[in-house]
N, C-alpha and C positions, 0 to 999 in steps of 0.2 A: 758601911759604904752605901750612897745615893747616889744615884743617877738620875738627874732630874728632868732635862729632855734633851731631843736629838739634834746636835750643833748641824751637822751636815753628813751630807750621804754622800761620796764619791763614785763617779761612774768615770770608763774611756769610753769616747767616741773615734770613730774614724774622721769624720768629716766635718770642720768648724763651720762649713756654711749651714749643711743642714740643719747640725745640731740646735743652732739659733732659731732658725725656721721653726724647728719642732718644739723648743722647749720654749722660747720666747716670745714668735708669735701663733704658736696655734694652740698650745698649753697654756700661755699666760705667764709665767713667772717674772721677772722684771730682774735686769742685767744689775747686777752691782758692782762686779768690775772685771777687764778682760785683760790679760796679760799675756802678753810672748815672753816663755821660757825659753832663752835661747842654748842655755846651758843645759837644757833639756832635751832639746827639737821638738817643742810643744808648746801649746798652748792652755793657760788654766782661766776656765771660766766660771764665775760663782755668781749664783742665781738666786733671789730670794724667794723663798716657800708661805713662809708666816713670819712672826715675830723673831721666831727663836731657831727657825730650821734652815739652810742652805743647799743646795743642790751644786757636790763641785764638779765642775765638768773638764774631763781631759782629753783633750785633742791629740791623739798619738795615731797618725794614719799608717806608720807601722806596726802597731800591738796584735795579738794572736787574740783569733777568731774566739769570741767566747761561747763555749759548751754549754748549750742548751736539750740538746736530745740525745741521749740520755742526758738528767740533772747529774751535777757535777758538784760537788764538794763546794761550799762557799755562799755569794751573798746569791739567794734565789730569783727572787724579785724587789720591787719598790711599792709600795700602797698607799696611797692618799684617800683619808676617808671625803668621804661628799653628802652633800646633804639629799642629791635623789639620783642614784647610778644612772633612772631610765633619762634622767634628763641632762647628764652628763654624757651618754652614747650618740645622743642625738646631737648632740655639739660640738663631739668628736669627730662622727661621721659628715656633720658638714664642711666639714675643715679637711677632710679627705684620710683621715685616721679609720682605718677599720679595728671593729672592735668583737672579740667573742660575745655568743652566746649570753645574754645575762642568765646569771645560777643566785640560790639560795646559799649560802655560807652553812655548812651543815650545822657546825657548832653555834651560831649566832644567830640565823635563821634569816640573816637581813642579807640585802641584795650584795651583788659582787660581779665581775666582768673582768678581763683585761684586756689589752692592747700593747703596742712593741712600739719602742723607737726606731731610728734610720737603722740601727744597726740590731736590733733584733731582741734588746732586753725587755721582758717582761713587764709591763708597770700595770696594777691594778690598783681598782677605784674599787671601793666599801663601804657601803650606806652605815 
């Protein structure tokens, strides 16, 4: 069995306008196409990453609050490596993103940080 790389990472959002704002125009990713699930009451948003990855996004502004303090059983965070974290913070925080502390990745020794979407999931950058 192979596994050769990651088609798409699923997230819910609350809020289809923000989410746009935040993944589209202050992240960068580029819309590939937006759809009303009406059989749903949602909306599915898929976003392109790279070549080979996708970002799918769900619009369900009734879904339950996801458990971050205590961590909770399931997917932790999202990480997209970068070619220099400090100068990916800085391009966050002018965009109005606050971002932790940059750290050394203990295991790897290379730089690392993260930051939250509207709705409070983890996303870290990794040199």
């Amino acid at each position: 069995m192979h596994f050769d790389t990651i088609h798409h990472i699923a997230i819910i959002v609350s809020d289809r306008k923000k989410a746009k704002d935040f993944y589209i125009d202050k992240l960068g990713f580029s819309l590939i196409r937006e759809n009303e699930r009406l059989d749903r009451h949602d909306w599915k948003i898929d976003l392109k990453v790279n070549t080979t990855t996708e970002l799918e996004i769900f619009v369900k502004e009734d879904a339950a609050k996801r458990p971050s303090y205590p961590e909770a059983y399931g997917l932790r965070h999202i990480a997209f490596q970068v070619d220099c974290v400090d100068d990916m913070v800085k391009e966050l925080e002018e965009k109005g993103i606050s971002c932790e502390p940059v750290r050394l990745d203990t295991y790897t020794n290379k730089k690392m940080t993260f930051f939250h979407d509207p709705d409070g999931l983890p996303i870290e950058i990794h040199e």
